[in-house]
Backbone bond lengths (Angstrom), bond angles and torsions (degrees), N, CA, C in turn:
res aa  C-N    CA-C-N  psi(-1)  N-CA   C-N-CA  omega(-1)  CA-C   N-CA-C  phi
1 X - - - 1.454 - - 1.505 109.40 -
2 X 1.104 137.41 141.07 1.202 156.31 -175.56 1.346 98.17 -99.42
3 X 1.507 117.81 142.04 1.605 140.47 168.72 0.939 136.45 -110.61
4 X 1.212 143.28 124.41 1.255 146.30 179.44 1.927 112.22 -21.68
5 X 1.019 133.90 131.54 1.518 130.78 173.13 1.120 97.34 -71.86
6 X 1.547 118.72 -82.13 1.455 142.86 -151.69 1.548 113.62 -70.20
7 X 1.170 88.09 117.38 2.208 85.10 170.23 1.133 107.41 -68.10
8 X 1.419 138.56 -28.72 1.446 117.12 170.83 1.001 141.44 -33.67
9 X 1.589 96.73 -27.09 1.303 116.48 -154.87 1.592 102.99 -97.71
10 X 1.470 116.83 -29.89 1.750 114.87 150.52 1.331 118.39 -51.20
11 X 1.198 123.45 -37.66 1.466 129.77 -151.21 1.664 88.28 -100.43
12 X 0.998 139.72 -23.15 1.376 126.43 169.64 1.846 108.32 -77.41
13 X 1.278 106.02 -44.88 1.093 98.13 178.88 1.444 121.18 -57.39
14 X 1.489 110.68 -26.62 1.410 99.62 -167.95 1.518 109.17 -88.73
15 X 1.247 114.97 -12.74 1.647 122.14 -179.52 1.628 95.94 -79.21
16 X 1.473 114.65 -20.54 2.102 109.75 -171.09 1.943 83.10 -83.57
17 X 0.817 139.56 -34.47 1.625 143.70 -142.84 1.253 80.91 -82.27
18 X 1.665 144.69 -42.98 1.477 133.57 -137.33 1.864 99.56 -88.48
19 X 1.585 99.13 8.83 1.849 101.09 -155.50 1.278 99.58 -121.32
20 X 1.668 121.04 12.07 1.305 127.20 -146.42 1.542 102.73 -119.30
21 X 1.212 142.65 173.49 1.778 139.53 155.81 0.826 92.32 -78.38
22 X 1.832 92.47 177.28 1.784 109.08 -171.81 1.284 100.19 -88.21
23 X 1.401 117.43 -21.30 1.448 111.82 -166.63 1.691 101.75 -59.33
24 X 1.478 103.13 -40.53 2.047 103.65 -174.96 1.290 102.90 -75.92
25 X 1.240 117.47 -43.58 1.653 117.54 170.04 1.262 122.75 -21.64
26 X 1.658 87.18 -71.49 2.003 85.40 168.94 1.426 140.66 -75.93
27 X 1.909 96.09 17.79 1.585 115.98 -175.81 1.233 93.52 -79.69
28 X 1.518 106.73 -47.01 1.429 124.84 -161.50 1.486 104.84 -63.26
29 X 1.219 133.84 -41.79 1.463 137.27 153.20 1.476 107.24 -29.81
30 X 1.693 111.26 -71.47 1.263 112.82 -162.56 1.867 113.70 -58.06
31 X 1.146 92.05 -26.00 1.719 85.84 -163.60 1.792 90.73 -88.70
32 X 1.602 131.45 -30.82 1.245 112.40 -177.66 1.512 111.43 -65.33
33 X 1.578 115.84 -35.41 1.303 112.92 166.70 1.948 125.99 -51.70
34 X 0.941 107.03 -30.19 1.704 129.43 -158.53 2.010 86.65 -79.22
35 X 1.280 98.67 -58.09 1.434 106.98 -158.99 2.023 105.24 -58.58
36 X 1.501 93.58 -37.55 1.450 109.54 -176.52 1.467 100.23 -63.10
37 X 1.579 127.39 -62.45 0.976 134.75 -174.50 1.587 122.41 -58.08
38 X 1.462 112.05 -12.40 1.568 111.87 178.86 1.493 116.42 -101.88
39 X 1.568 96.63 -7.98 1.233 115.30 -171.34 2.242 116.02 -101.52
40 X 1.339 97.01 -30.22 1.555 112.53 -179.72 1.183 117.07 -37.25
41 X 1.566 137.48 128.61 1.373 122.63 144.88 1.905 141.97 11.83
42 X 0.924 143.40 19.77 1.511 145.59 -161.70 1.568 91.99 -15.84
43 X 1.610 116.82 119.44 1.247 132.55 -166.48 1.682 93.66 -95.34
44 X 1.287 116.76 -21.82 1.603 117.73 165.07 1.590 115.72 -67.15
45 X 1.562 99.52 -21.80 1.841 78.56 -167.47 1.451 104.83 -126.36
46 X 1.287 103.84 138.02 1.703 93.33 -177.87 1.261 121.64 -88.71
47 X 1.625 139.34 128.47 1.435 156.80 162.96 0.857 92.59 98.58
48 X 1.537 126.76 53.10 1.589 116.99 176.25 1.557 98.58 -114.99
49 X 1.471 106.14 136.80 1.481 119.63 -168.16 1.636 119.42 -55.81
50 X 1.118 116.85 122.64 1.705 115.25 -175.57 1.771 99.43 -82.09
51 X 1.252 132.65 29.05 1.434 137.74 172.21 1.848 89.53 -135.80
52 X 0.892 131.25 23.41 1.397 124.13 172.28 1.762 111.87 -84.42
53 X 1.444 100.97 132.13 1.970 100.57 175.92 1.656 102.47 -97.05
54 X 1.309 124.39 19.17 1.153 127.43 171.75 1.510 124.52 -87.12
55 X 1.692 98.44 -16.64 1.441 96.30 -176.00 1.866 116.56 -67.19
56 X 1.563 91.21 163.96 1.927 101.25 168.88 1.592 103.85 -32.53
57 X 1.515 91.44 145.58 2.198 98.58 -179.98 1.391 90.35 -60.89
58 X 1.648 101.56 159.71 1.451 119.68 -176.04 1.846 85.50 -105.22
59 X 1.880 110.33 89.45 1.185 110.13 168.93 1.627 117.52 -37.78
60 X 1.685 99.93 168.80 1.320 129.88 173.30 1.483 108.59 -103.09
61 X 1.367 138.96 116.87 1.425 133.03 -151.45 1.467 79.69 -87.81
62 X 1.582 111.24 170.19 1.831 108.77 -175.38 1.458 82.48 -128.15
63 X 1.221 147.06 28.18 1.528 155.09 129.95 1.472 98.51 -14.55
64 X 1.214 113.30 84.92 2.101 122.10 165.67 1.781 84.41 -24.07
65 X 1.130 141.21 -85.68 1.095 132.67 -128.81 1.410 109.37 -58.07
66 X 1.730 120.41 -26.94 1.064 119.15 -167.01 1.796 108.88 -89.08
67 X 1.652 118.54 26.66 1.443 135.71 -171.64 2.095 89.44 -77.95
68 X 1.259 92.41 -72.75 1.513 81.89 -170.46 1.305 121.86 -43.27
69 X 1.939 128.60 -45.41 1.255 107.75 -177.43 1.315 115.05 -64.62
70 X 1.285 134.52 -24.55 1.308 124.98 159.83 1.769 134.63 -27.62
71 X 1.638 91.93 -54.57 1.364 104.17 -175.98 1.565 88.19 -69.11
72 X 0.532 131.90 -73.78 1.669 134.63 -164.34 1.833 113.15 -50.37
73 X 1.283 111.89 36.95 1.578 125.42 -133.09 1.477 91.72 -148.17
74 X 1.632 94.68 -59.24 1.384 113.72 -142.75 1.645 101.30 -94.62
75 X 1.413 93.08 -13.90 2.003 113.16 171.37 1.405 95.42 -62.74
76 X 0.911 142.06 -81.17 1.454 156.66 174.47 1.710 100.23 -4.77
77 X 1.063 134.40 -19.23 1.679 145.86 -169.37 1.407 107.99 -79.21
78 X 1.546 139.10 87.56 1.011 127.73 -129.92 2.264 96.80 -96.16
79 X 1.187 93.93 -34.35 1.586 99.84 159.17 1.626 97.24 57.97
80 X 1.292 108.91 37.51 1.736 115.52 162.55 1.866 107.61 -90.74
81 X 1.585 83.60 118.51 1.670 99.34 177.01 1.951 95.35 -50.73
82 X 1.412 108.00 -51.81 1.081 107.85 -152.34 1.903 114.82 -71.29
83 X 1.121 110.31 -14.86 1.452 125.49 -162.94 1.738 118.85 -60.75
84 X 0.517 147.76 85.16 1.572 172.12 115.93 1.532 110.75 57.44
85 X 1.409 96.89 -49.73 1.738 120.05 -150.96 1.870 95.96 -118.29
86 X 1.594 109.74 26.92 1.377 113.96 -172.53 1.638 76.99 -121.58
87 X 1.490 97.95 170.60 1.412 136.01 148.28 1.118 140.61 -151.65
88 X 1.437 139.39 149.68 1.606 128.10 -169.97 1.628 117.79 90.68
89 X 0.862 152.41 128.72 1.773 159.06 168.53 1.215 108.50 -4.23
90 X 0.988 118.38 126.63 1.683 129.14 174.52 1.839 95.57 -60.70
91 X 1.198 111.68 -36.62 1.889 93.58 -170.72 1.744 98.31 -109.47
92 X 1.390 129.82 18.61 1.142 110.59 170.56 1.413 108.74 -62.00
93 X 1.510 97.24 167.80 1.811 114.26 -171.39 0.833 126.98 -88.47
94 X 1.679 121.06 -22.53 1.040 106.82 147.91 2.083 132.15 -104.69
95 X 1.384 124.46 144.06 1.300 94.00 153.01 1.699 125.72 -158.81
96 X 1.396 98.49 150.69 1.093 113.35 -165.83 1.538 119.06 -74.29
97 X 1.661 131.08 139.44 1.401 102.47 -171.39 1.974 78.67 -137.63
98 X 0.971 103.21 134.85 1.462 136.87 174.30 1.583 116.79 -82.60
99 X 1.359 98.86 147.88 1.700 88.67 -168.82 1.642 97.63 -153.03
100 X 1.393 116.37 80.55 1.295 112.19 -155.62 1.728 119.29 -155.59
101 X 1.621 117.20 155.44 1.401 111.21 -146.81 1.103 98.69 -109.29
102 X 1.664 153.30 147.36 1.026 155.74 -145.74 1.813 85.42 -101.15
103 X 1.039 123.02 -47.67 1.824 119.54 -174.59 1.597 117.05 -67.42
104 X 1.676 113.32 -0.99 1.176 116.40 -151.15 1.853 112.50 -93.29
105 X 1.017 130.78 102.16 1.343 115.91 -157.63 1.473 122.48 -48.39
106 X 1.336 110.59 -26.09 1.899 115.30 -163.32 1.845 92.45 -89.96
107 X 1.236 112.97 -24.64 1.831 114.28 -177.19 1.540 86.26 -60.98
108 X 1.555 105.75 -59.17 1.730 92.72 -169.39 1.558 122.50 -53.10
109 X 1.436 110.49 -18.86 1.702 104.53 -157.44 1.650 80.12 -103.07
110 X 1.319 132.98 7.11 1.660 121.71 160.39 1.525 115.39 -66.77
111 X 1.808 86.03 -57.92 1.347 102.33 166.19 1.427 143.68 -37.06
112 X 1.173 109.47 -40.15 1.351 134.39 -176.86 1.225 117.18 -92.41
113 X 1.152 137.84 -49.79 1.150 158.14 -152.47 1.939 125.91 -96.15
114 X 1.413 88.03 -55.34 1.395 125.66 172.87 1.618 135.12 -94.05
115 X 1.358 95.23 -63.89 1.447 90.33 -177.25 1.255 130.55 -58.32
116 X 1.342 107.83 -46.28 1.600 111.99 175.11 1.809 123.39 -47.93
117 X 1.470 105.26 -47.03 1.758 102.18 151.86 1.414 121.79 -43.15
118 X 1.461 113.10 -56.35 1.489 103.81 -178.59 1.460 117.65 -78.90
119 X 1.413 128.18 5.59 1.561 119.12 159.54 1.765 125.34 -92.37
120 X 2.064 84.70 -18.52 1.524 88.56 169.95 1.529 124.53 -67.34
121 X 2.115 105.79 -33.43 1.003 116.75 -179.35 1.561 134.85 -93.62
122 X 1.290 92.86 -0.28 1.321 105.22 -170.27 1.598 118.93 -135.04
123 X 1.520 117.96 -32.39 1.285 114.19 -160.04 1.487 85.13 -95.89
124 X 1.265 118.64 -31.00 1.786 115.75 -168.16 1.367 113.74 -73.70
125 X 1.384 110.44 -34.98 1.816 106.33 151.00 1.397 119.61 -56.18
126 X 1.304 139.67 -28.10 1.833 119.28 -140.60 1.008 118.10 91.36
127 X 1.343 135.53 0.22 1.274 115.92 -168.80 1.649 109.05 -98.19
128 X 1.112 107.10 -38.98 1.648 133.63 -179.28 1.764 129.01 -100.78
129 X 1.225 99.43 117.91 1.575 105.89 177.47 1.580 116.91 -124.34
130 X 1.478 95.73 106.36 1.948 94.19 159.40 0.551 133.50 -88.20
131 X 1.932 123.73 134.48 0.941 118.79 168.37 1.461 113.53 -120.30
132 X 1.922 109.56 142.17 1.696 75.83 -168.53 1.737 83.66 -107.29
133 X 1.708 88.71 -156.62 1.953 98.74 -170.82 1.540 84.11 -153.29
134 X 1.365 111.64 143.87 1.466 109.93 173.93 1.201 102.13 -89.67
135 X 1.081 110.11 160.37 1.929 119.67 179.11 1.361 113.26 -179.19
136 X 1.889 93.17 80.65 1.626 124.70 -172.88 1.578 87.51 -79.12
137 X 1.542 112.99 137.28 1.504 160.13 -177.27 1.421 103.06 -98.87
138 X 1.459 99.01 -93.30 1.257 126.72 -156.02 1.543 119.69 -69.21
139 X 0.911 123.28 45.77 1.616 141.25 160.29 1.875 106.05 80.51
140 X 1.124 124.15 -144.19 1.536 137.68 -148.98 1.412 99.08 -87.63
141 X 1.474 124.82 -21.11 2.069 116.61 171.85 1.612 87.38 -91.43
142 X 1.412 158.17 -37.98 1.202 150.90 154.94 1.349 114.74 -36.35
143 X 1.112 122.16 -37.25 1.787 115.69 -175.56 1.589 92.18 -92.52
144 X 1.136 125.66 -63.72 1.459 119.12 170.70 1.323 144.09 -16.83
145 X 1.828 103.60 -60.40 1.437 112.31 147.11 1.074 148.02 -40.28
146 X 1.430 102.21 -30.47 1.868 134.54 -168.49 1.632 82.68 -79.00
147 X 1.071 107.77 -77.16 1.661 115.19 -168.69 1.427 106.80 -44.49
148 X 0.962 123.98 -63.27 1.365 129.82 -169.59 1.414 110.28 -40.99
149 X 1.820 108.85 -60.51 1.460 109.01 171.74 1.529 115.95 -67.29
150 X 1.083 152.56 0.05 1.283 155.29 -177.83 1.714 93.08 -91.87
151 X 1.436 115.56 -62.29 1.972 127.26 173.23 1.837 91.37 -43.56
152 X 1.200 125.12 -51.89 1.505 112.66 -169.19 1.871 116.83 -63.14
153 X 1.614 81.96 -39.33 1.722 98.49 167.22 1.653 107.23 -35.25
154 X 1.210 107.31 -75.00 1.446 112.16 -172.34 1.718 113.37 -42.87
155 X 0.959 123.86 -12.31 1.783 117.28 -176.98 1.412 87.50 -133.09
156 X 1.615 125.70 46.31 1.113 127.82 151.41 1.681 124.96 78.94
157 X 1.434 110.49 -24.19 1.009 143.81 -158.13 1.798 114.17 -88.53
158 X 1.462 126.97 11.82 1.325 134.79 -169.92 1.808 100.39 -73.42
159 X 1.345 116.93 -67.58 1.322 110.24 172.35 2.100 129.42 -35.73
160 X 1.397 92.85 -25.49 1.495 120.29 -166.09 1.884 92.05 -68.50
161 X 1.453 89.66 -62.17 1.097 99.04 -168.04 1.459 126.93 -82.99
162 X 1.475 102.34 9.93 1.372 125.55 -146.34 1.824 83.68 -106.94
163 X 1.680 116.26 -48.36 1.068 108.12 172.97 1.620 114.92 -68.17
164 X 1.614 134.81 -43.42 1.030 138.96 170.17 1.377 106.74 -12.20
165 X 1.599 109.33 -75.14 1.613 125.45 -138.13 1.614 87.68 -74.18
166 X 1.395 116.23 -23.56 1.549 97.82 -163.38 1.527 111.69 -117.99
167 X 1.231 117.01 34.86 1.519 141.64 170.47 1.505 110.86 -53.84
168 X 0.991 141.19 160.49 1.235 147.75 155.56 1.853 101.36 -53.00
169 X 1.266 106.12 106.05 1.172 126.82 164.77 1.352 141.82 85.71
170 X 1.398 94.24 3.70 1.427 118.73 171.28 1.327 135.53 -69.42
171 X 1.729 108.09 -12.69 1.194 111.36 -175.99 1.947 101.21 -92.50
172 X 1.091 104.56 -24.75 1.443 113.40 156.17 1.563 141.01 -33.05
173 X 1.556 87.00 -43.64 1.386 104.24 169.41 1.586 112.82 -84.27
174 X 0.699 130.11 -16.75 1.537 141.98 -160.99 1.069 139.61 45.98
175 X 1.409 131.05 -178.82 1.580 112.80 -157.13 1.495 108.82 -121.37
176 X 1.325 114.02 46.77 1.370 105.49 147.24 1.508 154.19 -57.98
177 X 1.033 137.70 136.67 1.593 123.01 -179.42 1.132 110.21 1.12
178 X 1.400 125.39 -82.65 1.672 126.48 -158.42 1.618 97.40 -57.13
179 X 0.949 121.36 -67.74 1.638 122.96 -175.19 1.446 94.60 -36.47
180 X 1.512 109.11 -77.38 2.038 95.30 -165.45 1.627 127.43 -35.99
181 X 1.559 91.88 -24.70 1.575 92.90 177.21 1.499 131.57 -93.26
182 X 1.469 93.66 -9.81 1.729 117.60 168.88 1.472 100.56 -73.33
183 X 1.637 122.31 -59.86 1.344 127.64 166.22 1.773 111.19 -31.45
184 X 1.161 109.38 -55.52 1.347 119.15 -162.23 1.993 112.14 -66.07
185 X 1.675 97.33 -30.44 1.747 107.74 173.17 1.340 97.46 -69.99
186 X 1.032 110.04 -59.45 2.227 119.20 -175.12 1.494 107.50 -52.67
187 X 1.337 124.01 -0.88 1.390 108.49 -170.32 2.291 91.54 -134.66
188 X 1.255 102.53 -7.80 1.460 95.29 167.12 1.380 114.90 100.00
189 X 1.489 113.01 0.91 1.393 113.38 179.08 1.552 115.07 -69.14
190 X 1.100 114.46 146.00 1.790 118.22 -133.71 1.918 81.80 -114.18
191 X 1.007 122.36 -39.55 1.741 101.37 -167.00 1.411 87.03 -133.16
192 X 1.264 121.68 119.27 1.511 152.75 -157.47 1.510 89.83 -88.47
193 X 1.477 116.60 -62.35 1.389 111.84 172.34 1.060 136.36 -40.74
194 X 1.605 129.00 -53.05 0.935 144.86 176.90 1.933 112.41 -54.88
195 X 1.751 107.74 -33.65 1.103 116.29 179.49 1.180 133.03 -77.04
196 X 1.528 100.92 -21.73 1.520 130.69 156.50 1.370 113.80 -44.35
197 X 1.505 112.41 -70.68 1.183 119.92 -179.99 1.302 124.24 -79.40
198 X 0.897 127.80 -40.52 2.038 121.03 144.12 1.400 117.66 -15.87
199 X 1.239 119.01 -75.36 1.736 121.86 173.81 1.130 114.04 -69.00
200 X 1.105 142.20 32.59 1.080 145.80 146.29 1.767 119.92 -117.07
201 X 1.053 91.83 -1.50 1.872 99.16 -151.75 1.788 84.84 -92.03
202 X 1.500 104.53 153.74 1.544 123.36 -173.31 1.608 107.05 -57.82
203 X 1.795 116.54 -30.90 1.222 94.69 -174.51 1.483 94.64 -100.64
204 X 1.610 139.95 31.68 1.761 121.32 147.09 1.674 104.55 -75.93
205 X 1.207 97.94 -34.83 2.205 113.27 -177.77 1.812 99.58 -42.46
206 X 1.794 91.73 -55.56 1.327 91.14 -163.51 1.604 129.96 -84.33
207 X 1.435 106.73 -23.02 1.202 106.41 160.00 1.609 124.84 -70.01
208 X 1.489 133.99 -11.54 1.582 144.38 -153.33 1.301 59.34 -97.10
209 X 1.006 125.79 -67.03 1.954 132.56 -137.85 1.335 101.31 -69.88
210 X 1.123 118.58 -20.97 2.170 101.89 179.09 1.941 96.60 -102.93
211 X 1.463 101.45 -26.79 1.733 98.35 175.43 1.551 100.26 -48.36
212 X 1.673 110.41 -75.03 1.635 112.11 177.86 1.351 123.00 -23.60
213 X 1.895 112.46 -57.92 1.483 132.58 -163.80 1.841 97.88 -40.45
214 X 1.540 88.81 -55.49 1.657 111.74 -161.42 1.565 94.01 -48.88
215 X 1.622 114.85 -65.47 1.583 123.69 -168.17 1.438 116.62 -35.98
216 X 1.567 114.88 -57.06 1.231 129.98 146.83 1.070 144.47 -17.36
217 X 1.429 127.24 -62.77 1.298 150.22 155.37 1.460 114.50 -40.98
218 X 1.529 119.77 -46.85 1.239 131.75 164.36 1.859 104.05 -64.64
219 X 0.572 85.82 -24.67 1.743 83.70 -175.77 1.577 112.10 90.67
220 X 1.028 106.04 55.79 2.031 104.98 -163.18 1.617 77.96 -116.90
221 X 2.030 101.44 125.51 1.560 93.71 160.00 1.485 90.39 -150.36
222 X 1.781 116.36 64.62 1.174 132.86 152.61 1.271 99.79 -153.63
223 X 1.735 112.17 156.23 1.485 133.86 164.19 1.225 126.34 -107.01
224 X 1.557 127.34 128.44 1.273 120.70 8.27 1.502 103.00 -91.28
225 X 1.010 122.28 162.84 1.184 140.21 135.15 1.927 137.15 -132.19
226 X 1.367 79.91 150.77 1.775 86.40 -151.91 1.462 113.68 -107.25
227 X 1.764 141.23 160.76 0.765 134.10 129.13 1.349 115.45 -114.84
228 X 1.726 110.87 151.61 1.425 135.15 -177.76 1.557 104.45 -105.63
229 X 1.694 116.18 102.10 1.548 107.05 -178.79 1.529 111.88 32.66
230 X 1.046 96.81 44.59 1.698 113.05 172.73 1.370 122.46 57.13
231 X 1.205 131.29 67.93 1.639 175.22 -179.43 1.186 107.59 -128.75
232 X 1.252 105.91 126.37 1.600 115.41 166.20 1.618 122.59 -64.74
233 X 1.352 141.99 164.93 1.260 112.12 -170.26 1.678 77.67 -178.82
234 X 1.445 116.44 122.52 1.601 120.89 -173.42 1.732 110.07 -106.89
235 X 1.078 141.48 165.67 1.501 125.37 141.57 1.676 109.15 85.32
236 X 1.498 106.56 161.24 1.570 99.40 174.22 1.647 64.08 -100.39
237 X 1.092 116.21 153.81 1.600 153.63 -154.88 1.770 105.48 -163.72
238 X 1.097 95.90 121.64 1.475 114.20 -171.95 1.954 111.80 -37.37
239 X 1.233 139.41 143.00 1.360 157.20 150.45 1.644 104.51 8.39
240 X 1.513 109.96 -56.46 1.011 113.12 -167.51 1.624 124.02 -100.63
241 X 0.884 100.83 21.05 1.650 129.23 -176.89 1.588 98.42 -94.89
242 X 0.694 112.45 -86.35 1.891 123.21 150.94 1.178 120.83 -13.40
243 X 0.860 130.55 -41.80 1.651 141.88 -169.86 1.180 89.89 -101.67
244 X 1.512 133.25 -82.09 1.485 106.82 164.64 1.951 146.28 -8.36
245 X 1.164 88.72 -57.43 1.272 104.38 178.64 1.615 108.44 -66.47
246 X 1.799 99.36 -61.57 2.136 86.78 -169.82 1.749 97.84 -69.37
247 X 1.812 131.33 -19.77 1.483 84.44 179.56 1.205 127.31 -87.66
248 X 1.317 104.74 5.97 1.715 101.10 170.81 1.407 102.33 -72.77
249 X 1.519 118.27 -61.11 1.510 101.76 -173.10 1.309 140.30 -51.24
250 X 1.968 107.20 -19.27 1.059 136.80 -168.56 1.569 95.05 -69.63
251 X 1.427 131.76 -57.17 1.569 167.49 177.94 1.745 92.32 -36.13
252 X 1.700 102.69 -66.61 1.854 115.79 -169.65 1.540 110.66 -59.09
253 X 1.374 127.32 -38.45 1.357 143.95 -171.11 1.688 76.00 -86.28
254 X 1.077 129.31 -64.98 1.698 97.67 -164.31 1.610 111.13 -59.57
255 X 1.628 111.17 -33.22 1.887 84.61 -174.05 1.255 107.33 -103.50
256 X 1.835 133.56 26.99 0.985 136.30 150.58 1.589 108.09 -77.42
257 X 1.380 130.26 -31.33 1.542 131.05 155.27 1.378 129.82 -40.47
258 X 1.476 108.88 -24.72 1.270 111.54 -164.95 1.831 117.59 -77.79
């Protein structure tokens, strides 16, 4: 998992948290706890990195009390047919919302590693919907990227480019102009111009900027971090961590149906 650099970037969050309910308040607890916990030392293994996204999932406590911040969690699921930077059924049961930086190494090894199983297994049934949210960290190629893939959004093309940016080795190269637009040929975006001016345009600013607001508000100041039908969820965390997580929720939405 990757960490926040900048303390500003705590200290903003905690001044966005003071504007928030208690119900997110104590999200914001849960996920600073979650993030710590996926991130800690493994007291089983020796010289094992305390920045590792490999560690055990940073569980969801099943503490009844912690039911409501959930629901208030699970609002956050934005379930727009029309949305760009989604995938999977607007009313599937379960869904997942992503919160993650195109420069960030463990977003990529989600990407890579993970996700594509869980869209084979999950989103291609109905059962599962992603949605992601950008939530650039890492300074001016982090906000860039964000934009850029949001500009690809618009010609349909965000997933396209979504695999591009997070390829084996691309974040290496970095995401300057020329790169975003190399990204942008590799992913199929059809009028370069138009994409130009998209990522740059006030509403890529403003949509990156309420994705972030949101991340924030939750109190998230590592990438990725996840919620499951509104469950906290830290780290790229192994295949089966994931699968864990949506079939329980998948399971709760069925006997909340009943």
């Amino acid at each position: 998992m990757s960490v926040t650099p900048a303390k500003n970037s705590v200290k903003n969050s905690r001044r966005r948290g003071i504007a928030i309910g208690a119900g997110v308040l104590t999200a914001a607890v849960l996920l600073g706890v979650f993030s710590y916990t996926a991130t800690k030392p493994d007291a089983a293994s020796s010289g094992a990195s305390a920045s590792s996204g490999d560690k055990p999932a940073a569980e969801v406590s099943s503490d009844p009390r912690n039911s409501g911040v959930h629901e208030q969690l699970l609002k956050l699921a934005r379930r727009d047919t029309k949305d760009p930077l989604a995938q999977g059924r607007a009313d599937a049961p379960v869904v997942l919302i992503e919160y993650a930086d195109f420069k960030c190494g463990y977003c990529g090894k989600f990407a890579r590693d993970t996700e594509p199983a869980l869209v084979k297994k999950y989103v291609d049934d109905g059962t599962l919907r992603i949605e992601w949210r950008n939530f650039p960290i890492f300074g001016a190629e982090s906000e860039g990227a964000a934009r850029a893939a949001w500009a690809a959004g618009q010609q349909g093309r965000f997933w396209e480019f979504h695999e591009a940016a997070f390829a084996t080795g691309a974040k290496e190269k970095g995401f300057g102009p020329g790169q975003l637009d190399e990204l942008a040929r590799t992913a199929g975006v059809k009028d370069l111009d138009r994409f130009r001016a998209d990522r740059e345009s006030d509403a890529a600013k403003k949509s990156v900027n309420q994705d972030r607001e949101e991340a924030y508000r939750l109190g998230a100041t590592s990438t990725p971090s996840f919620l499951v039908n509104g469950k906290p969820l830290a780290g790229a965390q192994p295949e089966e961590t994931f699968t864990q997580a949506i079939e329980a929720a998948k399971d709760a939405a069925k006997d909340a149906a009943k």
